[in-house]
C-alpha positions as CSV (number, residue, x, y, z in Angstrom):
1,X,24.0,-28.7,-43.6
2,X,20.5,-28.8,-44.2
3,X,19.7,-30.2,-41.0
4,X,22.0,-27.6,-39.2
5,X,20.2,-25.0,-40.3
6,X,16.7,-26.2,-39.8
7,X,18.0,-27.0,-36.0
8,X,19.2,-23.4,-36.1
9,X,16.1,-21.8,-37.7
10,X,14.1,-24.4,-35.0
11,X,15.9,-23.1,-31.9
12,X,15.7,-19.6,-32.6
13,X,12.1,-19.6,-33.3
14,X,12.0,-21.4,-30.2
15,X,13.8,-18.7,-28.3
16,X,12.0,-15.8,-30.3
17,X,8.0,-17.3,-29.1
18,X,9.2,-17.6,-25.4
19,X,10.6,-14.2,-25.5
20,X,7.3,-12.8,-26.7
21,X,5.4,-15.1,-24.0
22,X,7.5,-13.3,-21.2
23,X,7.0,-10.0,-22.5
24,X,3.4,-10.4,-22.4
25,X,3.2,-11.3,-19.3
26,X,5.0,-8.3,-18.4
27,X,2.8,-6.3,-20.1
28,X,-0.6,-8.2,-18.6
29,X,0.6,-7.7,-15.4
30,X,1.1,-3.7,-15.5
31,X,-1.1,-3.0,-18.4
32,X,-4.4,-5.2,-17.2
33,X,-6.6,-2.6,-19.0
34,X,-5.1,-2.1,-22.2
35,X,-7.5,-4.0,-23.9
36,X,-10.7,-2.1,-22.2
37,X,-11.7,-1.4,-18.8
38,X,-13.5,-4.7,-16.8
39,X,-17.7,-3.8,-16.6
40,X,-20.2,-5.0,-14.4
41,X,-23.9,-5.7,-15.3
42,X,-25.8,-1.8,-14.5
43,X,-22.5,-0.1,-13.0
44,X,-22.3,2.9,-15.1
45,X,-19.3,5.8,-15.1
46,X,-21.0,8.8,-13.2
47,X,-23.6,7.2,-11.0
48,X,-24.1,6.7,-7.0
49,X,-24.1,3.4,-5.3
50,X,-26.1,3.5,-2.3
51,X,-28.2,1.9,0.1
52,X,-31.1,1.8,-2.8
53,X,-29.3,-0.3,-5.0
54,X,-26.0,-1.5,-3.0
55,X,-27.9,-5.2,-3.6
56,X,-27.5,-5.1,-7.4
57,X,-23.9,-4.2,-6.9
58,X,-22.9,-6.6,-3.9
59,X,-20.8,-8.7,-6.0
60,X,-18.4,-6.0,-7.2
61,X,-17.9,-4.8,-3.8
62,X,-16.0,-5.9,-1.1
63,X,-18.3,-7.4,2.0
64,X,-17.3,-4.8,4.4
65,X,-18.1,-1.9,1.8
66,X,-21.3,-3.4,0.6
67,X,-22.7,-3.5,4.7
68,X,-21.6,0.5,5.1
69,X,-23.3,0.9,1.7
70,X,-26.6,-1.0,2.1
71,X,-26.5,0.1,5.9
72,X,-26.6,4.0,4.5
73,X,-23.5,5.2,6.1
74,X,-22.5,6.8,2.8
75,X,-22.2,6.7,-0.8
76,X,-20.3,6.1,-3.6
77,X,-19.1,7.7,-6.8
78,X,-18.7,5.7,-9.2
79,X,-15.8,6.7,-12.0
80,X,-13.9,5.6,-15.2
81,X,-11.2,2.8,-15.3
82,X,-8.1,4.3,-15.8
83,X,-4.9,3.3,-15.9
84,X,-1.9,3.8,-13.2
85,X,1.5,2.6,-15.3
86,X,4.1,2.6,-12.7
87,X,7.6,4.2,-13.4
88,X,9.1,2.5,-16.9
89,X,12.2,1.6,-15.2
90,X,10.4,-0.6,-12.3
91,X,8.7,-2.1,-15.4
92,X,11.7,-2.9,-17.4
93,X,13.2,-4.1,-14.3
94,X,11.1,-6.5,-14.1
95,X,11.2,-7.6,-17.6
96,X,15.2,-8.4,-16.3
97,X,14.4,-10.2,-13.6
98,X,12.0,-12.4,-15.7
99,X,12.5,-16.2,-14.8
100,X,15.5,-15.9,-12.4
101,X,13.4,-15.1,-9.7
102,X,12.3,-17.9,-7.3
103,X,10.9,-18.5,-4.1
104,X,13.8,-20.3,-0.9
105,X,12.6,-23.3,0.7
106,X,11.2,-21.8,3.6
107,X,8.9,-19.0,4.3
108,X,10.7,-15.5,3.9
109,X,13.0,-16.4,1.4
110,X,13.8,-15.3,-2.2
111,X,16.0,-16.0,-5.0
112,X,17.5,-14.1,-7.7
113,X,15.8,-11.1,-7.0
114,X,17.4,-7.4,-7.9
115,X,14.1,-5.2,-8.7
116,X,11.1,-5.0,-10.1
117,X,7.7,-6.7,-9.6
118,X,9.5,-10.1,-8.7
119,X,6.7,-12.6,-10.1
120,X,4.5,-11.1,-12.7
121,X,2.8,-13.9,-13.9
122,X,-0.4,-14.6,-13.2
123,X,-1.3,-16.7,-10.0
124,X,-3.0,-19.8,-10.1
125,X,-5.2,-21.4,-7.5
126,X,-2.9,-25.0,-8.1
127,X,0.1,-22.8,-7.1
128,X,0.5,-23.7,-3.1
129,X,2.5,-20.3,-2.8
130,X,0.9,-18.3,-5.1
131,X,-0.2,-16.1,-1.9
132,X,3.6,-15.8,-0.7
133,X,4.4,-14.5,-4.6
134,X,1.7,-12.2,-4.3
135,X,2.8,-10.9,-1.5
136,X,6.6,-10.3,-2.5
137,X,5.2,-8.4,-5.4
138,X,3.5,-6.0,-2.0
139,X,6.9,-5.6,-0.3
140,X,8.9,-5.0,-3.4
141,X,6.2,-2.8,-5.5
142,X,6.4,0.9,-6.2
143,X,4.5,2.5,-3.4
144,X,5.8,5.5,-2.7
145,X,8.7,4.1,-5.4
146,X,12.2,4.4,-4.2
147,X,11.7,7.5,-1.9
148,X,9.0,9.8,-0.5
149,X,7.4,11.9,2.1
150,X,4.2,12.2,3.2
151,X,4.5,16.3,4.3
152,X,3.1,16.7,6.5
153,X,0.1,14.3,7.5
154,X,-2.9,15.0,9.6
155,X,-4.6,12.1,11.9
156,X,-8.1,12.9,13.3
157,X,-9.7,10.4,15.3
158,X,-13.6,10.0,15.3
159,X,-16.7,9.0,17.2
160,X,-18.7,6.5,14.5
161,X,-22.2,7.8,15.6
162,X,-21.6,11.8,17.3
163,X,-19.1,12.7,14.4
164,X,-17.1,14.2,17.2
165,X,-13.3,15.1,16.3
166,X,-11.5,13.9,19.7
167,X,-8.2,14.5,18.7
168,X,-6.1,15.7,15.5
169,X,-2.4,14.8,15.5
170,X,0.1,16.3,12.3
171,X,3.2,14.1,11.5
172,X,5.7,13.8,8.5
173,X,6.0,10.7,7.4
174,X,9.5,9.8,5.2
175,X,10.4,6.4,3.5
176,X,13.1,5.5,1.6
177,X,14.7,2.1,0.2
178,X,18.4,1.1,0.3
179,X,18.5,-1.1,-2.0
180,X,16.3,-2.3,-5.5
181,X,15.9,0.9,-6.1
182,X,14.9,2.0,-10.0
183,X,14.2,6.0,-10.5
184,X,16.3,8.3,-8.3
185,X,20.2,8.2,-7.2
186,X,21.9,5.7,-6.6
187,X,20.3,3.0,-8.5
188,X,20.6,0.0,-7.8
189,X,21.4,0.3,-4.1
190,X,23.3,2.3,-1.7
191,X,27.0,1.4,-1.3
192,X,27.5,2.3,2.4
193,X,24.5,0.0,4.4
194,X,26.5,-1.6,6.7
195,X,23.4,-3.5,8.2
196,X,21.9,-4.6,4.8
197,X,18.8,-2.7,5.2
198,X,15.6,-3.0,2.7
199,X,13.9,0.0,3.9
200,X,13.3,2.3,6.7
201,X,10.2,4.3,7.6
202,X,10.9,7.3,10.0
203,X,7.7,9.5,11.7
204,X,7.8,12.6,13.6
205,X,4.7,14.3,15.3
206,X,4.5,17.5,15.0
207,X,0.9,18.4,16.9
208,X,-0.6,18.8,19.6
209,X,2.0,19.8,22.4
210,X,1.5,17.0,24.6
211,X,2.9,14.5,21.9
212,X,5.1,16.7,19.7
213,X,8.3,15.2,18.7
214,X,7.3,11.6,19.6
215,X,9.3,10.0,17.2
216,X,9.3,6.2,15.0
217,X,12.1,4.5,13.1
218,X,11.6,1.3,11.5
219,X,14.9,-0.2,9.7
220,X,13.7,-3.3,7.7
221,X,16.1,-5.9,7.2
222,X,16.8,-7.3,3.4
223,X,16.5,-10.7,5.2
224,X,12.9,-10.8,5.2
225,X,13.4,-13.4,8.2
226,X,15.6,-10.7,10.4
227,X,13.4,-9.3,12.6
228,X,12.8,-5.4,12.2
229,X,14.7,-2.9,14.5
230,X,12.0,-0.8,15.8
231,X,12.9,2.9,18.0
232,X,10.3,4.9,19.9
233,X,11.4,8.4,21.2
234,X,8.7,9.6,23.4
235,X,9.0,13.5,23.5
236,X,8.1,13.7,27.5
237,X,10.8,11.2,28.8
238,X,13.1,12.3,26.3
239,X,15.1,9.1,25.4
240,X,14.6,6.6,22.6
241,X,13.8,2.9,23.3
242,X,13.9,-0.2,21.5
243,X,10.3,-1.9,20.8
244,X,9.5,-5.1,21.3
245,X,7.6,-7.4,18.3
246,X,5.0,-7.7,20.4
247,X,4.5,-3.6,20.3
248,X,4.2,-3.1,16.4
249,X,0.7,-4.7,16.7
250,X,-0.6,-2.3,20.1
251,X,-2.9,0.6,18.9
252,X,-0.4,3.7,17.9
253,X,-0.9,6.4,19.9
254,X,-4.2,6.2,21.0
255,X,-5.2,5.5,17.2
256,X,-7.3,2.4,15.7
257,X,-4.1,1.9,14.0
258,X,-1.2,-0.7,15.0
259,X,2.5,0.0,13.4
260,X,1.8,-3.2,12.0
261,X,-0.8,-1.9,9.4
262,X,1.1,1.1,8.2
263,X,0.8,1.4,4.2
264,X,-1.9,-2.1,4.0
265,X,0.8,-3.7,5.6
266,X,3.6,-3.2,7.5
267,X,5.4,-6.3,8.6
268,X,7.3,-9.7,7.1
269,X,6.3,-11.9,4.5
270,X,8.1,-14.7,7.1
271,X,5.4,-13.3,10.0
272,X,2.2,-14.6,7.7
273,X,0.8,-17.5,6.2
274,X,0.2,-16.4,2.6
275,X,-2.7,-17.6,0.7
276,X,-4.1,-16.6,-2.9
277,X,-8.3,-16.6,-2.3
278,X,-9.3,-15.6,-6.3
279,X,-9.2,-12.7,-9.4
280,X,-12.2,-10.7,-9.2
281,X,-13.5,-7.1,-10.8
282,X,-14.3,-5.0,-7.4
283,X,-14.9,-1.3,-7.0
284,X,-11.8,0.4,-5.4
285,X,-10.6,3.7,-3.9
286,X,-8.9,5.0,-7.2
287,X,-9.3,8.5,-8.1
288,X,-7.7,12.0,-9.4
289,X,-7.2,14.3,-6.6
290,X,-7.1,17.5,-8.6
291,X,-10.8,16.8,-9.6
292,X,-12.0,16.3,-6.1
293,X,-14.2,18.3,-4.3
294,X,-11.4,19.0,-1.5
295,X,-11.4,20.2,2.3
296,X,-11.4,23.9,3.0
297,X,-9.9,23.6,7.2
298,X,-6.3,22.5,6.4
299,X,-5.1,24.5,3.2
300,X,-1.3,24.4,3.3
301,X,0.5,27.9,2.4
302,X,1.1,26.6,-1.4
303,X,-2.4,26.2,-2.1
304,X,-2.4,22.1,-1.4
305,X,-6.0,21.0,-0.5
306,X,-6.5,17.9,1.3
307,X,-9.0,15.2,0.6
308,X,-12.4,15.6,2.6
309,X,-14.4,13.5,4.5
310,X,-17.7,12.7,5.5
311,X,-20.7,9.9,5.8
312,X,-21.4,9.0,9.1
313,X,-18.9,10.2,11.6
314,X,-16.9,11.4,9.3
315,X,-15.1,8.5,8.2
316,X,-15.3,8.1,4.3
317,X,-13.1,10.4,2.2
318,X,-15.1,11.5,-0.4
319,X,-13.5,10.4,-3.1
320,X,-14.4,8.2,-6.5
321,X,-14.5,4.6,-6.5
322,X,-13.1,2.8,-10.1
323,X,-14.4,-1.4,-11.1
324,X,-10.2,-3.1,-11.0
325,X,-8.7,-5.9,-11.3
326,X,-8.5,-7.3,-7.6
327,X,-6.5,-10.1,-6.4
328,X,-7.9,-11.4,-3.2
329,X,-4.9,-12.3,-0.6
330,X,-5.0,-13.7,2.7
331,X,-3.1,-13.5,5.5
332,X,-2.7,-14.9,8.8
333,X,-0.5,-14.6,11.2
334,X,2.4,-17.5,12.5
335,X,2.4,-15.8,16.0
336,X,-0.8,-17.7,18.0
337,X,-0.9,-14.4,20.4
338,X,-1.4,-12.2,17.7
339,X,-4.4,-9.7,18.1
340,X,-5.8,-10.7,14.9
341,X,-7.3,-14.1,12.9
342,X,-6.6,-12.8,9.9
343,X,-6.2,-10.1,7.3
344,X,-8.4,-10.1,3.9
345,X,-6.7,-7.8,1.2
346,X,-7.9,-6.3,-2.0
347,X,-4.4,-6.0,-4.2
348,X,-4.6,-4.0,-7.0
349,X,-3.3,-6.0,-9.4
350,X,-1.9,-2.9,-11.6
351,X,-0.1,-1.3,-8.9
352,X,0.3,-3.7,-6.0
353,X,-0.8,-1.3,-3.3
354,X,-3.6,-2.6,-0.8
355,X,-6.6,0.0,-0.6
356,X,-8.8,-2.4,1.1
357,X,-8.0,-4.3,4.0
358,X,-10.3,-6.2,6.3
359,X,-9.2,-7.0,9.2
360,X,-10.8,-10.0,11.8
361,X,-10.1,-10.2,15.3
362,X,-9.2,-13.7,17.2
363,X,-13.1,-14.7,17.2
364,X,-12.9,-14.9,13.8
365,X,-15.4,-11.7,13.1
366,X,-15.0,-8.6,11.4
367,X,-13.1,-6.1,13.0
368,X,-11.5,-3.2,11.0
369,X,-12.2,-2.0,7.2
370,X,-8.9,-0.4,6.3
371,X,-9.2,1.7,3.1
372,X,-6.4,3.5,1.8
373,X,-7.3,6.2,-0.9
374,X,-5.0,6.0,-4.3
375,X,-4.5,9.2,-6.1
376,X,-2.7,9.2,-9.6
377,X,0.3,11.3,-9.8
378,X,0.1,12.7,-12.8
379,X,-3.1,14.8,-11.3
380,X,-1.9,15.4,-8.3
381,X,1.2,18.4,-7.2
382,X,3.3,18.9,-9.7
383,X,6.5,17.1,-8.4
384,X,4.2,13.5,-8.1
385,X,3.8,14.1,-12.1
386,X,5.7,11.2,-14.2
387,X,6.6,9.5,-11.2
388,X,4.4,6.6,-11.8
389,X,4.1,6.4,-8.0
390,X,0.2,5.6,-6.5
391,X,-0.2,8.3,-3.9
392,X,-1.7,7.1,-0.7
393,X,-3.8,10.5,-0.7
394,X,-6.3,9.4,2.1
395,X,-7.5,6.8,4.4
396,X,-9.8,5.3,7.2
397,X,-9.2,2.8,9.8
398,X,-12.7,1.8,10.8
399,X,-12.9,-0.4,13.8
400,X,-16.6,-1.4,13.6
401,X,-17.0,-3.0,16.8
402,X,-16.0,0.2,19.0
403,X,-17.9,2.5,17.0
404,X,-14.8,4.7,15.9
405,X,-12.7,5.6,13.0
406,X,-9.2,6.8,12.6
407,X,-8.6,9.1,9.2
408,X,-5.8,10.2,7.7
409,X,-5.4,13.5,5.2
410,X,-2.0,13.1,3.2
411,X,0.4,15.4,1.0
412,X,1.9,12.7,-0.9
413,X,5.5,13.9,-2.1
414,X,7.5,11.9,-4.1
415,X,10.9,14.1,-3.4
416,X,14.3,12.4,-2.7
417,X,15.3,16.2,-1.2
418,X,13.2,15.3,1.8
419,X,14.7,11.8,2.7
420,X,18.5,11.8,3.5
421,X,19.6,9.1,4.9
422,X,20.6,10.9,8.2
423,X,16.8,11.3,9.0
424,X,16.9,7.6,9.8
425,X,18.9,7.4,12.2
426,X,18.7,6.9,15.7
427,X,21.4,10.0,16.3
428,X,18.9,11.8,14.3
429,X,16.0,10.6,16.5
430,X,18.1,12.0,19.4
431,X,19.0,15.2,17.8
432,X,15.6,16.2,17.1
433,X,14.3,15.6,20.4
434,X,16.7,17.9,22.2
């Protein structure tokens, strides 16, 4: 009886330590800065990197940052390491899934997932896939969480040396996800998705006249190796088509922007090779809109103030940078006639959202430095607060070798009232271009 109960005692201590393991890497992986912010030698909470000292920082910047820096083309603000803890149920979601999730054999495929972060564990540079995990953790994280509307948007695109505004265009942007959904009604998934859709993006421009009510819808498959269904309704013929594959990577309406690199990323996990390049401390666009400095030229009737911009041509929001934990993620595309070589990204290993993105063309040289502003809901407009949502609040699409930037001014609303399901639609595509 002795021995029974020592096997007993044995298993469940066994049980209890691995239990404890799992739950802290949960926590590591959402709370990275609960035992101190990261530091760099001289960075300091309240002072400007620029072009007189970018050198001693070079190392906590990302390549592409450091040359605009050193180069004089702006400057940064350096702030306090805070914390952005995502929605509690996405979290404890992901302590369910713990362990039963698992990459398929090939490319695009995944096991045992329902929601969550699917694989919070640290990666490790002997991990082959590592890269692929990462980037599951991208497609199924909480930006914009289960549904949201950017409401409405403003696109201004930019001359790198005059400064000149060519063009401003205003959109609403809408997301929303079928299914592993964690926060708002119903949860887990929708019961009537007769295609078995993931998510769906749908965009309507609103300005100037001679594009108004060009339309996008993006239905994304929850087979990440079924190809997207992509619809274009182009306001002066009046009819939606179909696009092609091929199209999600041409420049969006005349911006420095393809479909392609909506949100950091906009495509399949099965349309990249995946690789994991390192864990660094870098500076990122983190900040608390609400204690901006904002613009004054597009106040909305509620008193909303949009992030501003400047530096040369415009093109940096001015915003505060914060020293995060950065996984380094690499990405390159299956399709030989794709536009690109590759795609660097800085993940933020708290949130899993992609605020910088470098971009190289098929020479192998730097192309675009995609930054994608993250403001923390709880400072933010008052419906964003407690939805542990990282608001996209700004960005800048900066193709270096034309000399021109494409920026984009966001009111971030994380509000289920403005995404029915009908707006996704290609009846509704057809009904609002009447």
């Amino acid at each position: 009886m002795f021995k029974k109960t020592a096997t007993t005692l044995a298993l469940a201590a066994a049980i209890g330590s691995s239990q404890s393991a799992m739950a802290d890497v949960v926590d590591n992986s959402f709370y990275p800065y609960k035992d101190g912010a990261p530091s760099f030698p001289g960075l300091e909470v309240g002072m400007t990197i620029n072009a007189s000292n970018a050198d001693q920082f070079k190392d906590a910047l990302d390549p592409a940052t450091y040359e605009q820096l050193k180069n004089g083309w702006w400057e940064m603000q350096v702030a306090e390491t805070t914390s952005f803890d995502l929605y509690p149920a996405y979290v404890e979601a992901t302590r369910s899934g713990m362990g039963k999730v698992s990459l398929g054999d090939e490319l695009g495929q995944i096991n045992g997932f329902v929601a969550g972060r699917p694989f919070p564990e640290e990666p490790s540079a002997d991990d082959p896939r590592a890269g692929e995990k990462l980037a599951w953790n991208y497609k199924y994280g909480y930006n914009w969480g289960d549904s949201a509307a950017i409401y409405p948007f403003y696109w201004k695109y930019r001359d790198l040396e005059s400064g000149k505004v060519e063009r401003t265009l205003k959109y609403n942007f809408h997301f929303l996800n079928y299914k592993h959904r964690v926060q708002h009604d119903p949860v887990p998934e929708f019961a009537d998705n007769p295609s078995d859709l993931f998510r769906a993006i749908y965009v309507q421009v609103l300005e100037p006249f001679d594009v108004k009510n060009t339309q996008l819808l993006i239905h994304r498959s929850s087979d990440d190796q079924t190809a997207d269904n992509t619809w274009l309704y182009l306001g002066f013929q009046r009819r939606v088509r179909r696009l092609s594959s091929g199209q999600i990577t041409d420049a969006f309406l005349g911006a420095d922007i393809m479909i392609e690199d909506f949100e950091g990323y906009n495509g399949r996990i099965s349309d990249m090779n995946w690789t994991y390049k390192g864990t660094k401390n870098i500076m990122l666009p983190f900040f608390n809109h609400n204690d901006l400095e904002l613009a004054t030229d597009l106040v909305e009737s509620d008193g909303y103030q949009f992030v501003d911009f400047g530096g040369k041509g415009g093109c940096f929001p001015k915003i505060t940078w914060q020293l995060r934990k950065v996984y380094v993620l690499e990405s390159d595309p299956i399709d030989e006639n794709h536009p690109i070589s590759k795609r660097v990204h800085y993940v933020d290993a708290q949130t899993f959202t992609l605020p910088r993105t470098l971009i190289y063309d098929r020479k192998g040289d730097l192309w675009k430095s995609w930054l994608i502003g993250q403001a923390h809901p709880d400072h933010h407009l008052e419906k964003n607060k407690g939805t542990g949502v990282s608001i996209d609040d700004a960005f800048s699409m900066l193709d270096i070798q034309a000399g021109h930037c494409t920026t984009g001014q966001f009111k971030g609303q994380v509000d289920p009232e403005l995404n029915q399901v009908k707006l996704f639609t290609v009846q509704n595509m057809r009904a609002k271009g009447r």
